[in-house]
N, C-alpha and C positions, 0 to 999 in steps of 0.2 A: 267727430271729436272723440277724443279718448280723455277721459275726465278720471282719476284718481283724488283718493283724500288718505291723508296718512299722520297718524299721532300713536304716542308710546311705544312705538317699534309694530305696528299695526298699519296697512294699508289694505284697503277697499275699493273695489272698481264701481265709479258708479255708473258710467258708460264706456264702452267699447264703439268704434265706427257709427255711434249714431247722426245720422244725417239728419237735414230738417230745416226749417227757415232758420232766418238769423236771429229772429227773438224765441227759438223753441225753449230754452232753459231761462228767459226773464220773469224774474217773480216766483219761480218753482222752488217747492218746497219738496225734498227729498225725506220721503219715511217708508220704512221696510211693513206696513199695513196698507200702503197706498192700493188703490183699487187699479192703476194704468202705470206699467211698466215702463220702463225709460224705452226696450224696444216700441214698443208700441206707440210713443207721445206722438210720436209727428203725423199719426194717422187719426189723429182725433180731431174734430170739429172744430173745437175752439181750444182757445191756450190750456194748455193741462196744469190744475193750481199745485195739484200733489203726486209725485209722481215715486214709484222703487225701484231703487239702485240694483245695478244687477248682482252686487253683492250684497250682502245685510250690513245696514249701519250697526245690528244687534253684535259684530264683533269690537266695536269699544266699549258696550256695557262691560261696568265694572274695573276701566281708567281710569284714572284720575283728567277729570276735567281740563284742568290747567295746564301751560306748558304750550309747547309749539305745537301747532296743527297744518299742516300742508295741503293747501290744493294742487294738484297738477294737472292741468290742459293741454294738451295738444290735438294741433288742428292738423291732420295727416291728409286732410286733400289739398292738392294742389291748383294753382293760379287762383285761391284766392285770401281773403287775410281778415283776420277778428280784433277783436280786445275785451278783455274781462273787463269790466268797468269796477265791481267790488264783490264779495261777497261776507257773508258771513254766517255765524257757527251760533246756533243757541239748544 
């Protein structure tokens, strides 16, 4: 998966090609102090609760909160297929 997020003229990679089951990102909480790397999640033991983007979230400190925010997903391997079920921003 190739996961981007992007607000006020500001985007952020939070993964590149990460591979991994199909529940690797359910429940994860993405922060730039997190102790297990997004490369790393899928080599870990059990589900990883918090995990850092390979960019820092620390580049929208100091946006303005509101306004649109964009996820983008893409799934770049072939023959097989996902669906975001929701996510959200706090």
């Amino acid at each position: 998966l190739e996961i981007k997020l992007s607000h006020a003229g500001r985007t952020i990679t939070l993964s590149t090609d990460t591979i991994g089951p199909a529940t690797l990102f359910n429940g994860v909480v993405w922060n730039d102090s997190a102790e297990v790397p997004v490369t790393q999640a899928r080599y870990q033991a059990s589900q990883p609760g918090v995990i850092t983007a390979e960019g820092a979230l620390a580049a929208f400190i100091g946006t303005d909160p509101n306004g649109v925010w964009t996820l983008e997903v893409k799934d770049t391997a072939t023959l097989d297929t996902g669906s975001l079920n929701n996510w959200s921003l706090e």
